[in-house]
C-alpha positions in Angstrom: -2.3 5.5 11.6 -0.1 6.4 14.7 -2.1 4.6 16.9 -2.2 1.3 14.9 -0.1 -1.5 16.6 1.1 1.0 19.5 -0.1 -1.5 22.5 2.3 -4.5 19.9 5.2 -2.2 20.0 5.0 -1.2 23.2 5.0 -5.1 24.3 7.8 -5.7 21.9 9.3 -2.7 23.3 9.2 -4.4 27.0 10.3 -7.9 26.0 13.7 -6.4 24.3 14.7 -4.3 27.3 15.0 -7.7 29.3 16.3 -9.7 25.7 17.3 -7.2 23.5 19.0 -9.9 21.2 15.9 -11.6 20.8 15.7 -12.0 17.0 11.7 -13.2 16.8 10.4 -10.2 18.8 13.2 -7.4 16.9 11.1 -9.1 14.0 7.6 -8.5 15.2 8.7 -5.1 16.0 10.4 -4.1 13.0 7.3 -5.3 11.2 4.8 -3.3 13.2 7.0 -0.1 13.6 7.1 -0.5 9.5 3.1 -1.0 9.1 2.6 1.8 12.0 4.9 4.2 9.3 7.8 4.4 11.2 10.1 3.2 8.5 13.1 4.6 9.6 13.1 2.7 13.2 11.7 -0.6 11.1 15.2 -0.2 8.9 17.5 0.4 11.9 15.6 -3.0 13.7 16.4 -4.8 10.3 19.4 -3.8 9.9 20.3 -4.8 13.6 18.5 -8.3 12.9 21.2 -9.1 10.1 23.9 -8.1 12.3 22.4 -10.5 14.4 21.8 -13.3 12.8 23.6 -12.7 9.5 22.7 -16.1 7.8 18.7 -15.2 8.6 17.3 -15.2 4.7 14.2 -13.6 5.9 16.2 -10.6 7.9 17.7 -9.6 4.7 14.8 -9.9 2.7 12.8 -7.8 5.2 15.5 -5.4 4.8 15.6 -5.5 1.1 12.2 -4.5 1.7 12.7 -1.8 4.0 15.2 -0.4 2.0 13.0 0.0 -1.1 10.2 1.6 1.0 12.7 4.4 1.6 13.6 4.2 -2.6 16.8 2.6 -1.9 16.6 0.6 -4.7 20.2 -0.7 -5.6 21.1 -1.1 -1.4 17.5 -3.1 -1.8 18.6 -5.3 -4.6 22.0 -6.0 -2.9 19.4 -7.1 0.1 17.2 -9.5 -2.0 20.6 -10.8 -3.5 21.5 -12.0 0.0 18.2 -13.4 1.0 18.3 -15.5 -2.1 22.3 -16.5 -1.5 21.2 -17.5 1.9 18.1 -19.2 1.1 14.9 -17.0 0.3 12.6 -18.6 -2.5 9.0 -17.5 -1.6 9.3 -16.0 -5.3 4.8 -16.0 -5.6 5.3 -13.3 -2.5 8.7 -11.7 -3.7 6.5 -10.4 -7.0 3.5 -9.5 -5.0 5.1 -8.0 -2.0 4.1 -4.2 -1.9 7.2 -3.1 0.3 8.8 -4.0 -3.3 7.0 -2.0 -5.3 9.8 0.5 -5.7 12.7 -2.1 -7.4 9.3 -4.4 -9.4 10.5 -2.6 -12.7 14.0 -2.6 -12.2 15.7 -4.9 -14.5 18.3 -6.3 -11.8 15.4 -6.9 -10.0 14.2 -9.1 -13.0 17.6 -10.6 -13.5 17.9 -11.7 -10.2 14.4 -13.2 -10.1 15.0 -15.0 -13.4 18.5 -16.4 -12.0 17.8 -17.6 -8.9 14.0 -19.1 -10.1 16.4 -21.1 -13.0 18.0 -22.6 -9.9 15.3 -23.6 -7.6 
């Protein structure tokens, strides 16, 4: 796996050092560093994102989902809350979403699903 998406994130890598607030490419590269298994540089990239761009729903749920790869689960919830306050409602991926797996069971997890899907 440490070769998978090395040439991606070494492009990504070269169009940030001339725009390194450009949101869509510190999203490709957060996603590939995280597929590639380099979680903790895919966090820091999300994390940066939000700081970025804090009203981006999908920064902060690709954070939410960063955070529960690592087993953060209540910083990951806190995450998904924000997505959903700023707009997230892909609920069909949000229960299927592997990088999840980790807060699935939890029930603030299920309480949050349930609240915001009583709203939509």
């Amino acid at each position: 796996m440490k070769d998978t998406f090395q040439f991606e994130i070494k492009f990504c890598r070269s169009i940030l050092k001339r725009d390194p607030e450009n949101i869509a490419t510190l999203e490709m590269l957060a996603g590939y560093c995280t597929r590639a298994g380099q979680i903790d540089e895919g966090l820091a990239l999300d994390r940066k994102i939000v700081h970025l761009d804090p009203e981006n729903a999908i920064g902060h749920y690709n954070l939410a989902c960063s955070l529960a790869i690592k087993n953060r689960k209540r910083e990951a919830i806190d995450c998904l809350r924000t997505a959903m306050e700023k707009g997230y409602r892909d609920f069909d991926w949000l229960m299927e979403d592997p990088d999840l797996t980790t807060i699935h069971g939890e029930p603030e997890f299920s309480a949050l699903v349930s609240e915001y899907k009583t709203h939509s």
